[in-house]
N, C-alpha and C positions, 0 to 999 in steps of 0.2 A: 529563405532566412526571415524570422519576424524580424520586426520592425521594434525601433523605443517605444512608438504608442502600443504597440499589441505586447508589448511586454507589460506595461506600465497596465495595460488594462487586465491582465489575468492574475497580477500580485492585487492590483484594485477589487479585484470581485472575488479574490481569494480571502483578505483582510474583511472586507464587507460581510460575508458569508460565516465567518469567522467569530464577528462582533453579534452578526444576529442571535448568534447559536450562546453567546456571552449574555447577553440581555434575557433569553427565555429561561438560560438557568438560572440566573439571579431573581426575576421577576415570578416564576414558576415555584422557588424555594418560599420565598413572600406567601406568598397567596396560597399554596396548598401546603406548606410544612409549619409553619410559625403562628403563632396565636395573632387572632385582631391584634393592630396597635401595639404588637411585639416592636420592641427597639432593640432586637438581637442583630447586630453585626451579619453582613454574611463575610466572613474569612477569607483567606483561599481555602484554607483546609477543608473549611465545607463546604465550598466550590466543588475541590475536586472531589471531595466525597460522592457527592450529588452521580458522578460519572466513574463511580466505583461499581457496575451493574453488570450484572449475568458476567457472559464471556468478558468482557474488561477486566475484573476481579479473580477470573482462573488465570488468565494470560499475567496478571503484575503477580497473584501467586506461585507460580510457574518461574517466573525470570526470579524470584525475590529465592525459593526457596527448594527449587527442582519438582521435577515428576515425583506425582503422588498415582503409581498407577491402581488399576486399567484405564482409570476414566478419564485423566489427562493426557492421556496417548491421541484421544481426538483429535488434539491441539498442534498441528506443527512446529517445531523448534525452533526458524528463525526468527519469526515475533519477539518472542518473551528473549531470546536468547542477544538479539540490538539492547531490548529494554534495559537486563541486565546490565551491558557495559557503556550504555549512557545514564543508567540510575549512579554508578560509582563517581561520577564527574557532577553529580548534583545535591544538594546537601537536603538537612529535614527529612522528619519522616515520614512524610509521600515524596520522596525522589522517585519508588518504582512507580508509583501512577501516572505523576509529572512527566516522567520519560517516556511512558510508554503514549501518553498524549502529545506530546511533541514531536515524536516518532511518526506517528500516525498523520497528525498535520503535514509536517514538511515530507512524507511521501508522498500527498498530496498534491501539493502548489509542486513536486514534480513531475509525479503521473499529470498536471494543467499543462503544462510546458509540453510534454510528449505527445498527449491525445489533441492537441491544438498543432503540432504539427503535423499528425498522421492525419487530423480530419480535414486541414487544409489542404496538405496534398489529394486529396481523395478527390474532395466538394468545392473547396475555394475557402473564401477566410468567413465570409458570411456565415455556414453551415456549423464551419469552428470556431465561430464564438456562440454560437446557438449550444453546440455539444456540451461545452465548459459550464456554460450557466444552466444546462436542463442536470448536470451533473450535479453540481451544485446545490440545486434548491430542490433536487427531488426527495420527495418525504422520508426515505430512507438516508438520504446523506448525512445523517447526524451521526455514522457510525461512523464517518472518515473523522471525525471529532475525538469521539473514545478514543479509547487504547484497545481497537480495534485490528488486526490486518488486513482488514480490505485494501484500507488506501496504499498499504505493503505491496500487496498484490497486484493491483492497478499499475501500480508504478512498474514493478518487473516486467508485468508481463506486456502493457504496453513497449516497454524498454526495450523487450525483444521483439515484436514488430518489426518496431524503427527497425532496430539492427539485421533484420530478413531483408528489408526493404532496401536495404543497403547493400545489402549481400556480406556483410559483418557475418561471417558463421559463427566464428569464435565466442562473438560478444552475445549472438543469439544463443546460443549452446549453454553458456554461463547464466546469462539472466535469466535463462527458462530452468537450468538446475537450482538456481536459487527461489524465484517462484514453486517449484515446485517442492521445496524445505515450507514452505510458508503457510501453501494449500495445497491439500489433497489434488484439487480440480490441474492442477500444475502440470503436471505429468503429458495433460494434455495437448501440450502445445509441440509436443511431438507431430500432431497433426500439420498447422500450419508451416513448419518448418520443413516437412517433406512435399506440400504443396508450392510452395517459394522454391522450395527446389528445383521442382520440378519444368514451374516456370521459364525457367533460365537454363535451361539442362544445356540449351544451344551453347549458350557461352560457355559450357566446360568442352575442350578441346580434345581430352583421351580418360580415361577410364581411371588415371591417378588424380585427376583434378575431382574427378567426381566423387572418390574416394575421401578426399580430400575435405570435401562441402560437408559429407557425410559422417564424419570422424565428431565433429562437433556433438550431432544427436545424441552421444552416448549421454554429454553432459545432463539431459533433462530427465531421462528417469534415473540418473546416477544420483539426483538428491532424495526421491523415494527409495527409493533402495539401500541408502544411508540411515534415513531414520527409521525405514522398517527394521534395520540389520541392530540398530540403537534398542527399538523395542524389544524385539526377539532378547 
């Protein structure tokens, strides 16, 4: 079980992480978008504009306005498809950016909470707080910011980890169907789930318990095969 300090320290480096990524947009719009000695405001709106880029801007397209196919079929449908029904609960007209940044953040600080208990149990608590903060600040972590799916992803598919590690089949089966709505790469975790299986095989008793563990897997290519049967 963490502890209040190890809780209190991974919403702390989560908020820190957070504010840094705050300051280089504002500071960064300054100095390369604005004229010398400009007294232009930065807004929110041109805040979040700033993180209106590449895939962010297919993804709040997508949730705001449907597939435009072939070339948003790339894009998995649970992303844009949260954005959508937390943009209706937010007002102005960047709610779908808004959301989908918000989305992405608080997958986040849960995929922290998840990978700091898997890497604890693994390593000790030293290794997982090392994990959270190289997560954190590694150069590319700026997409768990966007309205990205990564931190989406993170979150599931650690999620189903835990839940292997537990022997949760059910909750693995699920979280790895919804991972793989999210990303393509999803599918995959077919793999660990029949490796965990496999592990334990001792503690299944007769041939319906095993049956049983294994009833679950369907879930995980059952969310590819959903949005393949969507595009088709």
């Amino acid at each position: 079980m963490k502890s209040r300090a190890n809780i209190w320290n991974i919403i702390g480096l989560f908020f820190a992480t957070r504010l840094a990524l705050i300051f280089v947009t504002y500071f960064g719009y300054i100095l390369l978008t604005q004229d010398k000695y400009s007294g232009t405001p930065v807004d929110i709106t041109t805040f979040l504009s700033s993180w209106q880029q590449w895939d962010a801007a297919v993804y709040v397209r997508i949730a705001q306005f449907g597939y435009q196919p072939p070339f948003d079929f790339a894009f998995f449908p649970l992303f844009p498809l949260l954005i959508s029904l937390i943009a209706h609960l937010l007002p102005g007209s960047w709610n779908y950016l808004a959301a989908g940044m918000l989305l992405s953040n608080a997958a986040l600080l849960g995929a922290l909470f998840i990978i700091y208990q898997l890497s604890g149990e693994a390593a000790g608590e030293q290794v997982a707080r090392r994990t959270l903060l190289y997560l954190c600040i590694f150069p590319t972590a700026f997409f768990f910011f966007a309205a990205y799916n990564e931190s989406l992803f993170i979150l599931l598919t650690a999620g189903a980890f835990l839940a292997l590690q537990r022997q949760r089949w059910w909750l693995a089966g699920l979280l790895g169907g919804l991972a793989a709505l999210t990303r393509s790469t999803g599918v995959l975790l077919i793999i660990p789930y029949l490796y965990q299986l496999w592990l334990v095989r001792a503690s299944f008793s007769n041939w319906r318990k095993i049956a049983w563990g294994l009833l679950p897997l369907v879930c995980i290519p059952f969310g590819t095969t959903l949005y393949a049967l969507y595009c088709g």
